[in-house]
PDB file of N, CA, C and O in Angstrom:
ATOM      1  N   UNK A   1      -5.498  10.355  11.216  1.00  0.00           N
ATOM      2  CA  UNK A   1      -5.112   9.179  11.946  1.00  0.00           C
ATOM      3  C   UNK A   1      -3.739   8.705  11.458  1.00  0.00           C
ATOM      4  O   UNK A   1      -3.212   8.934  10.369  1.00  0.00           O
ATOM      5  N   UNK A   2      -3.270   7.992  12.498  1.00  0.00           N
ATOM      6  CA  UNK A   2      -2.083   7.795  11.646  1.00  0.00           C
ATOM      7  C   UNK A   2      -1.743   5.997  11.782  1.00  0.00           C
ATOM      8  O   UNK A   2      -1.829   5.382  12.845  1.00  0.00           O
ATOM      9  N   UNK A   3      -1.370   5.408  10.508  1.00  0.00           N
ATOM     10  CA  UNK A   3      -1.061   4.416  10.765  1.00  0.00           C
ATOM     11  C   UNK A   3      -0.265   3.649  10.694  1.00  0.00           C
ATOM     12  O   UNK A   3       0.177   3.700   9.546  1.00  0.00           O
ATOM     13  N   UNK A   4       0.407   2.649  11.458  1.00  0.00           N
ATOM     14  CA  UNK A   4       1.614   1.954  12.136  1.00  0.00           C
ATOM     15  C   UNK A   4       2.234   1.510  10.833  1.00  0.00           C
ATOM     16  O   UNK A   4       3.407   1.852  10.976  1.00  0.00           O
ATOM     17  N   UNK A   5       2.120   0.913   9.577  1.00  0.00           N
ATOM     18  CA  UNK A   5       2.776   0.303   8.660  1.00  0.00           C
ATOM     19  C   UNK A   5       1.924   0.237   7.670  1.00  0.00           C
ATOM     20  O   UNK A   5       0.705   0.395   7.742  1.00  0.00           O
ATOM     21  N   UNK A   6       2.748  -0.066   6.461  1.00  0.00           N
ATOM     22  CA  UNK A   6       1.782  -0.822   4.764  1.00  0.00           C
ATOM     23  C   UNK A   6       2.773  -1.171   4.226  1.00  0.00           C
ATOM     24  O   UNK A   6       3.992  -1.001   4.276  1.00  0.00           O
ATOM     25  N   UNK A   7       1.567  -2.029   3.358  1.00  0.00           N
ATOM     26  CA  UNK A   7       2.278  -2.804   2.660  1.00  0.00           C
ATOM     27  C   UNK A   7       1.600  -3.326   1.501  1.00  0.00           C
ATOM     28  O   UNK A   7       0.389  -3.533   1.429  1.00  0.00           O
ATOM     29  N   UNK A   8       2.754  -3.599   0.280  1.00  0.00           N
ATOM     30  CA  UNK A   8       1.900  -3.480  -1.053  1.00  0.00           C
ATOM     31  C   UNK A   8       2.385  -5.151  -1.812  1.00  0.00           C
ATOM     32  O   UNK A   8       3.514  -5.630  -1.699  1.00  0.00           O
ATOM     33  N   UNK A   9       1.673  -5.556  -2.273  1.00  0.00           N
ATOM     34  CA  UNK A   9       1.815  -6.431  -3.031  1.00  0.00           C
ATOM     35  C   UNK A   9       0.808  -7.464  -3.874  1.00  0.00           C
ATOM     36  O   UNK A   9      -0.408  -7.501  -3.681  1.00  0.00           O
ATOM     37  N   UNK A  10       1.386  -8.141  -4.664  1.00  0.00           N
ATOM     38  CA  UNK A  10       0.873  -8.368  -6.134  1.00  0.00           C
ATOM     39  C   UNK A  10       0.359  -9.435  -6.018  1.00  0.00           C
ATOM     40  O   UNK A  10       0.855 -10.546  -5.827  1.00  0.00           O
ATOM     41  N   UNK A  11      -1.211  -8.935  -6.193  1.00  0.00           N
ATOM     42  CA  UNK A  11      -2.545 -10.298  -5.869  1.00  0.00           C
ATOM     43  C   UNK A  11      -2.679 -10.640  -7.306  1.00  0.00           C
ATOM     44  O   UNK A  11      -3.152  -9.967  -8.222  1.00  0.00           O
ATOM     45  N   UNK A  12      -1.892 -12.447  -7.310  1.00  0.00           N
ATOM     46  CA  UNK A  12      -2.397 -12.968  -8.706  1.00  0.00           C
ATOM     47  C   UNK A  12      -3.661 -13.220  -8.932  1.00  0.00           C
ATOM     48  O   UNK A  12      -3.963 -13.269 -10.124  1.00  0.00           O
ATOM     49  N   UNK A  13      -4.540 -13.405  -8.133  1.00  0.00           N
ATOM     50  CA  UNK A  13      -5.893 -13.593  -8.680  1.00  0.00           C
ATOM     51  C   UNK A  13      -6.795 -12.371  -8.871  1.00  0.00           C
ATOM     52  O   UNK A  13      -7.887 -12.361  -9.441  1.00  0.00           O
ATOM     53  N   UNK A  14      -6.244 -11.481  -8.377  1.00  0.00           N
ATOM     54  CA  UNK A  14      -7.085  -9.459  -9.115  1.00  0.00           C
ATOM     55  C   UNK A  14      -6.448  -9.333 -10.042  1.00  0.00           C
ATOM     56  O   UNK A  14      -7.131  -8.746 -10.881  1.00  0.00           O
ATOM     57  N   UNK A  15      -5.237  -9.606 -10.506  1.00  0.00           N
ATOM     58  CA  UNK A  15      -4.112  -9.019 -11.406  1.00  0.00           C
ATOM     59  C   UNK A  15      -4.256  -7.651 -11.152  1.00  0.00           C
ATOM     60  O   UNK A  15      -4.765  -6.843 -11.929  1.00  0.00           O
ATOM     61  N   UNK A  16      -3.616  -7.320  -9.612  1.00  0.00           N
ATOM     62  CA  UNK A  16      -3.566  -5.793  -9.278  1.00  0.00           C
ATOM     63  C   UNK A  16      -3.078  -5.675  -8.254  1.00  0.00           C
ATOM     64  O   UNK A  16      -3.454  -6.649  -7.602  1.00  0.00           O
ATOM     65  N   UNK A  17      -2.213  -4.848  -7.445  1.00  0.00           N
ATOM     66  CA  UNK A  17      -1.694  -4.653  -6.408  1.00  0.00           C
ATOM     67  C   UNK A  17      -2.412  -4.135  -5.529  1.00  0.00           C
ATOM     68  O   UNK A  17      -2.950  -3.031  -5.616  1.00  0.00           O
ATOM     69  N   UNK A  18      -2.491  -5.077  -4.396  1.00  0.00           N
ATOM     70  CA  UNK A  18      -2.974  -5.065  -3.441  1.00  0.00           C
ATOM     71  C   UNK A  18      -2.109  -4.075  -1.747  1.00  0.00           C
ATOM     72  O   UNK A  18      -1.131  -4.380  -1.065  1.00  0.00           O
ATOM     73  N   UNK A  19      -2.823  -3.208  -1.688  1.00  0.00           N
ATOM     74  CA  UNK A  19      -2.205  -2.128  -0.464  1.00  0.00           C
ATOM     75  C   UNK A  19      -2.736  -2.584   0.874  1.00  0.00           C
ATOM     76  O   UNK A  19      -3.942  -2.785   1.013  1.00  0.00           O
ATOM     77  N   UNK A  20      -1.891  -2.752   1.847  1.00  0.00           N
ATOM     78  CA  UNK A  20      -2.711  -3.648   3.304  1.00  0.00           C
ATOM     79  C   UNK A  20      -2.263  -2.099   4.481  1.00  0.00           C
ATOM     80  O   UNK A  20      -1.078  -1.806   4.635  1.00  0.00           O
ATOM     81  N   UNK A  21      -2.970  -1.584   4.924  1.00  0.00           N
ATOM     82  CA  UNK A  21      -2.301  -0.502   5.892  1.00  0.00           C
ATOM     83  C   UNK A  21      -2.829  -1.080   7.444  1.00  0.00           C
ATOM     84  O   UNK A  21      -3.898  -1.652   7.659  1.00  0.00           O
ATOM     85  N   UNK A  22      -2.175  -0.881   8.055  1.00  0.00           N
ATOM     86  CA  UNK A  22      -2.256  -1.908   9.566  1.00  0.00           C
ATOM     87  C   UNK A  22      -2.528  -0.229  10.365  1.00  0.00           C
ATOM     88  O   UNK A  22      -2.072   0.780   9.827  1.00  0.00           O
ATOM     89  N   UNK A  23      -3.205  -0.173  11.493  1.00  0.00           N
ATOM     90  CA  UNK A  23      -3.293   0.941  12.050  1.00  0.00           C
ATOM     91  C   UNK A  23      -4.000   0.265  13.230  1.00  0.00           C
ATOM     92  O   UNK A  23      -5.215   0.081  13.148  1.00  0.00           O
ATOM     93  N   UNK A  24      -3.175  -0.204  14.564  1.00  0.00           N
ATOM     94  CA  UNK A  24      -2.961  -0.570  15.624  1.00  0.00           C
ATOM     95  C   UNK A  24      -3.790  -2.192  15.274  1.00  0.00           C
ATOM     96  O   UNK A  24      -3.152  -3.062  14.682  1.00  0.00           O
ATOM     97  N   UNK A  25      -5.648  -2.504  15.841  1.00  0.00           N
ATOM     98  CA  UNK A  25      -6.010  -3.670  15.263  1.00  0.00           C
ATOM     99  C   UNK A  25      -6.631  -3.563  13.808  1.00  0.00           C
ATOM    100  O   UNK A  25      -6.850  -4.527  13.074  1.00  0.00           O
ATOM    101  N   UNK A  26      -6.799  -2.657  13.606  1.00  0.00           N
ATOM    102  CA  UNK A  26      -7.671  -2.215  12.176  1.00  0.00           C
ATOM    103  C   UNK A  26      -6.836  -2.473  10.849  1.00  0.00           C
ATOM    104  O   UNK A  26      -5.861  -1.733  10.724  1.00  0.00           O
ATOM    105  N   UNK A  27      -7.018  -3.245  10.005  1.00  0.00           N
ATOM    106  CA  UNK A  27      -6.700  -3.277   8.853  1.00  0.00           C
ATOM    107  C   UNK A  27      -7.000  -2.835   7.395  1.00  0.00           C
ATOM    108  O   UNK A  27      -7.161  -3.814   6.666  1.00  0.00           O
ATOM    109  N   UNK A  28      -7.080  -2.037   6.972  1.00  0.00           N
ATOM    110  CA  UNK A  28      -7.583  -2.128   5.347  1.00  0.00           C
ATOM    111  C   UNK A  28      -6.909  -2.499   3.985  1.00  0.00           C
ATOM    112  O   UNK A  28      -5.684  -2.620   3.952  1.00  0.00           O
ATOM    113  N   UNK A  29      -7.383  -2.615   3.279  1.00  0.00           N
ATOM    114  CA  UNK A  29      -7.012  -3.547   1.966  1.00  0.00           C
ATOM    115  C   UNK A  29      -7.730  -2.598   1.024  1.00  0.00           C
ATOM    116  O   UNK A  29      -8.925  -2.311   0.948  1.00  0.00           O
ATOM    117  N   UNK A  30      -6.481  -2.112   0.196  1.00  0.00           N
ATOM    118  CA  UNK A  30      -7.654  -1.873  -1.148  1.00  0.00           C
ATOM    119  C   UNK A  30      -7.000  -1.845  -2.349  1.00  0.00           C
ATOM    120  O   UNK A  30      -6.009  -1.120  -2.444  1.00  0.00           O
ATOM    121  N   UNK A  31      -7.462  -2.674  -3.543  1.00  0.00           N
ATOM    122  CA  UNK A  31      -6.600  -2.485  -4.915  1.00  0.00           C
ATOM    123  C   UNK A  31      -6.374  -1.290  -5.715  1.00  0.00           C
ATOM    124  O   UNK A  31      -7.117  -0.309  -5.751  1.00  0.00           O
ATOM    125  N   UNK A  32      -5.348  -1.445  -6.318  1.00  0.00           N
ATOM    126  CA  UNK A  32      -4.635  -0.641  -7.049  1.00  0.00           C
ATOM    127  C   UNK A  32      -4.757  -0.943  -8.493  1.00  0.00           C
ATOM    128  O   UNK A  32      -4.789  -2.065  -8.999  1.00  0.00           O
ATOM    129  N   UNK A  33      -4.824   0.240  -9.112  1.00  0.00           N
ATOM    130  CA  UNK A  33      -4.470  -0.108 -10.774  1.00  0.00           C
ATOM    131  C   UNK A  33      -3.214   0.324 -11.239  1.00  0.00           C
ATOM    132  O   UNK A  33      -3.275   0.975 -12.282  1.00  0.00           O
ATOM    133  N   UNK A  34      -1.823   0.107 -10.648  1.00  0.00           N
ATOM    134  CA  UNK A  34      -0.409   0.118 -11.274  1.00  0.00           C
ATOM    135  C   UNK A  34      -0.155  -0.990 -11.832  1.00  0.00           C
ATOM    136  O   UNK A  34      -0.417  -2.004 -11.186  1.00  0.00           O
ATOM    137  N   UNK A  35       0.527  -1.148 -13.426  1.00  0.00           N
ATOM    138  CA  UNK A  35       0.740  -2.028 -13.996  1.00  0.00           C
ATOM    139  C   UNK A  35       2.029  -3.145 -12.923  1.00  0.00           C
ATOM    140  O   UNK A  35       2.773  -2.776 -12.014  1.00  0.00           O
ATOM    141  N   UNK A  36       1.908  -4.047 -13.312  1.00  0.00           N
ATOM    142  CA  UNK A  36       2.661  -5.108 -12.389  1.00  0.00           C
ATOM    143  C   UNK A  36       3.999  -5.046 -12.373  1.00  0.00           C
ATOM    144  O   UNK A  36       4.537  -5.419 -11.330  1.00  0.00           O
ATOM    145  N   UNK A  37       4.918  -4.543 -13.560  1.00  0.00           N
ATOM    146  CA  UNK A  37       6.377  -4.113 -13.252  1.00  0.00           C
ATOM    147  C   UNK A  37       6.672  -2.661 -13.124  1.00  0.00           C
ATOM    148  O   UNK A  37       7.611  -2.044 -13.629  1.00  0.00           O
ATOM    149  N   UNK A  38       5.634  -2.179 -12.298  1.00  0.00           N
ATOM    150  CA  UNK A  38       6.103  -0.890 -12.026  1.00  0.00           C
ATOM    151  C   UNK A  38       7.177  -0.643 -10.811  1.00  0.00           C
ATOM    152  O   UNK A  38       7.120  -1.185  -9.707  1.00  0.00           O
ATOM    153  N   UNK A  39       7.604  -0.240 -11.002  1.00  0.00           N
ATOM    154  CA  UNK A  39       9.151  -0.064 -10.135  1.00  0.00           C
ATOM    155  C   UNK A  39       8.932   0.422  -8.557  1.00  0.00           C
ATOM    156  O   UNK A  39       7.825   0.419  -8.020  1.00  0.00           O
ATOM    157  N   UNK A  40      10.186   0.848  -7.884  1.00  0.00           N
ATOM    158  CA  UNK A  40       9.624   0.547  -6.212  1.00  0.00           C
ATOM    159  C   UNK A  40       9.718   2.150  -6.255  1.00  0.00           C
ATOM    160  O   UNK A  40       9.325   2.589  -5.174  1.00  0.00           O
ATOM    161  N   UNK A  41      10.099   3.158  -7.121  1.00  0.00           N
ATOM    162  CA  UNK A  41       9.565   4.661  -6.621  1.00  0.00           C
ATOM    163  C   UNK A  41       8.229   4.913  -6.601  1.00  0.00           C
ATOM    164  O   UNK A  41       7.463   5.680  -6.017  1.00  0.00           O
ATOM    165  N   UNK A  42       8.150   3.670  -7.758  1.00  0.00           N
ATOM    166  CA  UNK A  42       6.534   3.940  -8.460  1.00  0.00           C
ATOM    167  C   UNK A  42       5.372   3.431  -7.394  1.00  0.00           C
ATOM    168  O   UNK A  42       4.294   4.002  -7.227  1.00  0.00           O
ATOM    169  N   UNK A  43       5.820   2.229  -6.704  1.00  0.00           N
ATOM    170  CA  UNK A  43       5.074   1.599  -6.115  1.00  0.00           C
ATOM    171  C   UNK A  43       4.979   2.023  -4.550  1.00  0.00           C
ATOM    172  O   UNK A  43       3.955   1.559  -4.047  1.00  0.00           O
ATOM    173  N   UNK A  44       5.693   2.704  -3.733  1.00  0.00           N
ATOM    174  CA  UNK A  44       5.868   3.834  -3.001  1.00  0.00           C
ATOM    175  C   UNK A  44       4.861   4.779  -3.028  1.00  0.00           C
ATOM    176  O   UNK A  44       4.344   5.074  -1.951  1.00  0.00           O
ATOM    177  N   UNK A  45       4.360   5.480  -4.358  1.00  0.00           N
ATOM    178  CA  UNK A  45       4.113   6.262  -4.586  1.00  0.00           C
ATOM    179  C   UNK A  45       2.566   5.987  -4.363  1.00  0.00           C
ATOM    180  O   UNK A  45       1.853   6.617  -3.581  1.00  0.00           O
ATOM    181  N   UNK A  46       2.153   4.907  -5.205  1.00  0.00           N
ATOM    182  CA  UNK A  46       0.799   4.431  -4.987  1.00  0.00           C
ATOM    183  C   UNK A  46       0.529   4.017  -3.233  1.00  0.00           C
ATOM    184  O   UNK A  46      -0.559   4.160  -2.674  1.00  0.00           O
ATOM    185  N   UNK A  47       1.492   3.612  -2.723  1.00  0.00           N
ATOM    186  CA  UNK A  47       1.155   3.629  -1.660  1.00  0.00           C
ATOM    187  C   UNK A  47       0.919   4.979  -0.396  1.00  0.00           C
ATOM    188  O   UNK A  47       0.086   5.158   0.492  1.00  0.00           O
ATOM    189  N   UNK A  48       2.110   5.737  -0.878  1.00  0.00           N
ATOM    190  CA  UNK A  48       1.426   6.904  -0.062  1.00  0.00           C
ATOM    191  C   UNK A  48       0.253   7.298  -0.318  1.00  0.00           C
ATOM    192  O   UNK A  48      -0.465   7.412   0.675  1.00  0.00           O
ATOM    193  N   UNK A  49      -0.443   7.682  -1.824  1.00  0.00           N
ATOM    194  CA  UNK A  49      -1.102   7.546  -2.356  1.00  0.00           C
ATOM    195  C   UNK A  49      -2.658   7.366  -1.728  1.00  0.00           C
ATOM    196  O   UNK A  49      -3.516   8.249  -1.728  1.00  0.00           O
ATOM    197  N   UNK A  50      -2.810   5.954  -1.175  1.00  0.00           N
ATOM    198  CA  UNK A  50      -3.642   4.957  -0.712  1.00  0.00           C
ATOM    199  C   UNK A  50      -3.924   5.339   0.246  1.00  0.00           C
ATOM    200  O   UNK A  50      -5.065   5.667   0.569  1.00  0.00           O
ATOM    201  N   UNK A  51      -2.840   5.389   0.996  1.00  0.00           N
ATOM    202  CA  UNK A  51      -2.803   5.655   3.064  1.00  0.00           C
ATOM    203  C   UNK A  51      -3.482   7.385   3.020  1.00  0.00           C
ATOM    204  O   UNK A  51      -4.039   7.905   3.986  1.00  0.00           O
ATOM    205  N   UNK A  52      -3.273   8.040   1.711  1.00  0.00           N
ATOM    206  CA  UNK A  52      -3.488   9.477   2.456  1.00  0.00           C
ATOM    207  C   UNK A  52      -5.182   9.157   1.777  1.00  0.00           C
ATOM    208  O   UNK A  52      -6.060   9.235   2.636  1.00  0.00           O
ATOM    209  N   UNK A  53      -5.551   8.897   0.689  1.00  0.00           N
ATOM    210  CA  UNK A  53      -6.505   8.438   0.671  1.00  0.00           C
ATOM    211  C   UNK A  53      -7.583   7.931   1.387  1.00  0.00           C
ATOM    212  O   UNK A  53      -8.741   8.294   1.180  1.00  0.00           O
ATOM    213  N   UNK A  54      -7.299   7.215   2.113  1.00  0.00           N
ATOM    214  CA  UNK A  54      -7.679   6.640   3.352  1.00  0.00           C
ATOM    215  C   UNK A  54      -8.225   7.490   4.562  1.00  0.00           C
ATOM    216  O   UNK A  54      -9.250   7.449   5.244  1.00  0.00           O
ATOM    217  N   UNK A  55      -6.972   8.368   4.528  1.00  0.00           N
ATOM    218  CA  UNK A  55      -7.260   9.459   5.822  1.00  0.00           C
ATOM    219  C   UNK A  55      -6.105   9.240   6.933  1.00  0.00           C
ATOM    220  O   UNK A  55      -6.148   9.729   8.062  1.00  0.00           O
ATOM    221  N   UNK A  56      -5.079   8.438   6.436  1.00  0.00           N
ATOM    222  CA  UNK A  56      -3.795   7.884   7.094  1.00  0.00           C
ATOM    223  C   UNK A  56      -2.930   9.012   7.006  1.00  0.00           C
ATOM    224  O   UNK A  56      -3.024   9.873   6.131  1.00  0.00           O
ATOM    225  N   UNK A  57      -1.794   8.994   8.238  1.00  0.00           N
ATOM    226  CA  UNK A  57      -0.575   9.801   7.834  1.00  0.00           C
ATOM    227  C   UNK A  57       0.213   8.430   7.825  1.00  0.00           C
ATOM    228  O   UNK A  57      -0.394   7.461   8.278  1.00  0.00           O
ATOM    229  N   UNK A  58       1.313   8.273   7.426  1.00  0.00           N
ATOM    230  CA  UNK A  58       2.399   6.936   7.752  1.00  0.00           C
ATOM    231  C   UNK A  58       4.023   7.757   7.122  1.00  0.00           C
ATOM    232  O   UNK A  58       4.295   8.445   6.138  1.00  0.00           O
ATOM    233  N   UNK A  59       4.749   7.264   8.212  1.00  0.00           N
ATOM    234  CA  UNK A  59       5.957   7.446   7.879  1.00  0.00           C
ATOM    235  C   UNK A  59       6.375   6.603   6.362  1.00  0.00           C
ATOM    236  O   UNK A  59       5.665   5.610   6.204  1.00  0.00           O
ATOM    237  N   UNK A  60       7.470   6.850   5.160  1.00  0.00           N
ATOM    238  CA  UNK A  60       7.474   6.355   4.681  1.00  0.00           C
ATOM    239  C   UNK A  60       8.270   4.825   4.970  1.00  0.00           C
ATOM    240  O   UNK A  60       8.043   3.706   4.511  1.00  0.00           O
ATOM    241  N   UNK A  61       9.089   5.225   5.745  1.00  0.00           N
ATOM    242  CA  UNK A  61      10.275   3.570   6.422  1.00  0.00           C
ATOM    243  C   UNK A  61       8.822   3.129   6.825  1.00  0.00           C
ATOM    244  O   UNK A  61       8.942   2.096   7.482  1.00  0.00           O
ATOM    245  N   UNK A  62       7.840   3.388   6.737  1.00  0.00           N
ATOM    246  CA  UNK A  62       7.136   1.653   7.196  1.00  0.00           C
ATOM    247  C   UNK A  62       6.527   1.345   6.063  1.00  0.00           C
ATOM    248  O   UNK A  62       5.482   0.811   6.434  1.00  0.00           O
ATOM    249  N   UNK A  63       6.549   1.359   4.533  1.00  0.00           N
ATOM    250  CA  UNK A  63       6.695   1.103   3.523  1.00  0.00           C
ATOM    251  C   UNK A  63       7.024  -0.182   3.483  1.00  0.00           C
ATOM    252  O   UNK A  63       8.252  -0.240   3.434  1.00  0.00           O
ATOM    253  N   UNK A  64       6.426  -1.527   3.477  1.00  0.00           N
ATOM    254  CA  UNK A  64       7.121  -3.083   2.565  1.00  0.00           C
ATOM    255  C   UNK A  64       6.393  -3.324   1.296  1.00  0.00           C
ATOM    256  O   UNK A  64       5.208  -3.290   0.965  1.00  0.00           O
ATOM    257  N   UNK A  65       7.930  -3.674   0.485  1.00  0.00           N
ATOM    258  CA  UNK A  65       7.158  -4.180  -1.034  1.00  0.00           C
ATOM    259  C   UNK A  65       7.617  -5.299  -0.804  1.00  0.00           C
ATOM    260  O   UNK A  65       8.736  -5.702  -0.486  1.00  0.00           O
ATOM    261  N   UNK A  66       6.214  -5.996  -1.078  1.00  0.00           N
ATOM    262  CA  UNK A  66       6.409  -7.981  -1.430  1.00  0.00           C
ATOM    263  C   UNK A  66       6.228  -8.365  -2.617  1.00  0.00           C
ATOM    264  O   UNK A  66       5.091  -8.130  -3.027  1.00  0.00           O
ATOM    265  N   UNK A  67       7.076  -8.990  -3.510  1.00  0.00           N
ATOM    266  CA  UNK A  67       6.988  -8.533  -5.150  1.00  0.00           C
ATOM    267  C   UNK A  67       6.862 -10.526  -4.944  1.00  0.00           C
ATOM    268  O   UNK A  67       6.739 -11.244  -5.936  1.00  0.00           O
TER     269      UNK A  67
END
């Protein structure tokens, strides 16, 4: 499947980064265990990561980090 966008960012109340992948109305959410100043190759990475996990393909330009 493939899906339209993601996006990663840092849930203070999990103390863990949170991955959101949008795939037309369907949303999923699921945490991450990358330490919190991990850098944006790094955090990229967990996100492809996630989406293929998932069962997603995603271009990487639809990649947002919300720090």
């Amino acid at each position: 499947m493939r899906a339209d966008r993601a996006e990663i960012s840092w849930d203070a109340g999990a103390s863990k980064w949170l991955v959101r992948i949008e795939s037309g109305e369907e949303v999923v959410r699921r945490h991450c265990q990358a330490p919190k100043d991990t850098d944006e190759p790094g955090l990229l990475s967990v996100v492809q990561k996630t989406v293929q996990d998932e069962g997603y393909e995603l271009d990487p330009a639809q990649i947002r980090i919300r720090r």
